[in-house]
KEFILUM-243853 format. One record per residue (C-alpha): residue number from 1; residue in three letters; y, x, z. Coordinates in Angstrom, 3 decimals. Each point is the difference from the previous one (the first is absolute). Example, Ala and Ser with C-alpha at 12.3 -4.5 7.8 and 13.67 -1.06 7.14 Angstrom:
BEGIN
> kese, fikol, Y, X, Z
> 1, ALA, -4.500, 12.300, 7.800
> 2, SER, 3.440, 1.370, -0.660
This chain:
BEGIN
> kese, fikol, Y, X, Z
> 1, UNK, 15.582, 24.537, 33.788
> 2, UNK, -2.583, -0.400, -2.400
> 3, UNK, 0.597, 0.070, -3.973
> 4, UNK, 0.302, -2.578, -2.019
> 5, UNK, -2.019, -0.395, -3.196
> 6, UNK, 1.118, -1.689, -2.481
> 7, UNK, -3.155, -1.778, -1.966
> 8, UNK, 0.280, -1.941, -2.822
> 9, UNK, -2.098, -2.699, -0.928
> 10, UNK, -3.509, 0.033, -2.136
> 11, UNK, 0.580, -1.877, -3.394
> 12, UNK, -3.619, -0.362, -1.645
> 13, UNK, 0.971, -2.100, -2.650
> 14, UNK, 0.188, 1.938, -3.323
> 15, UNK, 3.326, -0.415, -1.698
> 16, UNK, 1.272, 0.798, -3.509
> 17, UNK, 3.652, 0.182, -1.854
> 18, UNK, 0.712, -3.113, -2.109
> 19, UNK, 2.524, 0.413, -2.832
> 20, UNK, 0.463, -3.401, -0.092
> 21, UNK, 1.190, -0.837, 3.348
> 22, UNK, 0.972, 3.300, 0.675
> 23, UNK, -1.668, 0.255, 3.329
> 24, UNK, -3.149, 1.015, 1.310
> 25, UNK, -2.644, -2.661, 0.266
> 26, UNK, -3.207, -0.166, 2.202
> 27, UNK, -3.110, 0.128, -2.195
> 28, UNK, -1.921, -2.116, 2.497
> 29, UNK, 0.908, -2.898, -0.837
> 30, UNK, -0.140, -2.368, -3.099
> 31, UNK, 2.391, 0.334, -3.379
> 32, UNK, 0.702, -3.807, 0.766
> 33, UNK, 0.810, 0.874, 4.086
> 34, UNK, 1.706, 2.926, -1.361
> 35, UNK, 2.435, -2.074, -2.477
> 36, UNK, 0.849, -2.206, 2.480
> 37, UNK, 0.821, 2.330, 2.519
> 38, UNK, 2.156, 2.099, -2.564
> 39, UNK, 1.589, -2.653, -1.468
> 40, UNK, -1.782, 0.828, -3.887
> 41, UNK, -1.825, -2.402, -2.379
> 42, UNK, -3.055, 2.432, 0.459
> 43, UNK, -0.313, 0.058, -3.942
> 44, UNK, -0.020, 3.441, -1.504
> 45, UNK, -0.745, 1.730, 3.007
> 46, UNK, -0.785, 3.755, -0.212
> 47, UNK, -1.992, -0.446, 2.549
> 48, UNK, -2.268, -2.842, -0.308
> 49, UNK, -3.155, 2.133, -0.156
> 50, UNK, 1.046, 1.497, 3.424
> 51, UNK, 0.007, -2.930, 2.372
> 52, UNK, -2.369, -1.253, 1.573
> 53, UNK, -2.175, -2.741, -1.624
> 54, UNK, 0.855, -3.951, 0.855
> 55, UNK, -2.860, -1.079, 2.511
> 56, UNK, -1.855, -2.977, -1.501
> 57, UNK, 0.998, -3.597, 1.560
> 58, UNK, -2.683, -1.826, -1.535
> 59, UNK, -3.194, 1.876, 1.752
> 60, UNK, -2.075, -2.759, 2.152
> 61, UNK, 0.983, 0.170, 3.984
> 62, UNK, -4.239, 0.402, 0.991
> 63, UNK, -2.897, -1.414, -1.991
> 64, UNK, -0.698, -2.781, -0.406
> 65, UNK, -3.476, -1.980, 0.563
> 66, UNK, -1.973, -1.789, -2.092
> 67, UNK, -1.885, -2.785, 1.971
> 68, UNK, -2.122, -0.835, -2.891
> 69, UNK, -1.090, 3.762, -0.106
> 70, UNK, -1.258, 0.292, 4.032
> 71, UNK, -2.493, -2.824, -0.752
> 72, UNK, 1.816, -2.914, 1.961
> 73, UNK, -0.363, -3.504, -0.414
């Protein structure tokens, strides 16, 4: 009978104690994500510097074309 091994699973996400919420938090995600899921207001967080930075919302989808520029009539 072979052995079992017991493995546990990878976690990459860096985490960090938060005296607030008295848990640990994963610092891969936003201050906002991480208010809601800890149930905080997210104001005076100790670790606001830590997280990860909001991704914009208002950056353009592609390029857009001017049709004036390409010489069109």
């Amino acid at each position: 009978m072979a052995a079992m091994r017991w493995r546990a699973p990878m976690f990459n996400s860096p985490l960090h104690y938060c005296a607030k919420c008295k848990q640990y938090v994963e610092l891969d995600q936003t201050k906002e994500q991480c208010a809601v899921m800890h149930g905080c207001d997210g104001r005076n967080c100790s670790l606001e510097d830590a997280f990860r930075p909001p991704v914009p919302t208002s950056a353009p989808a592609s390029p857009s074309i001017d049709v004036k520029a390409t010489g069109s009539k």
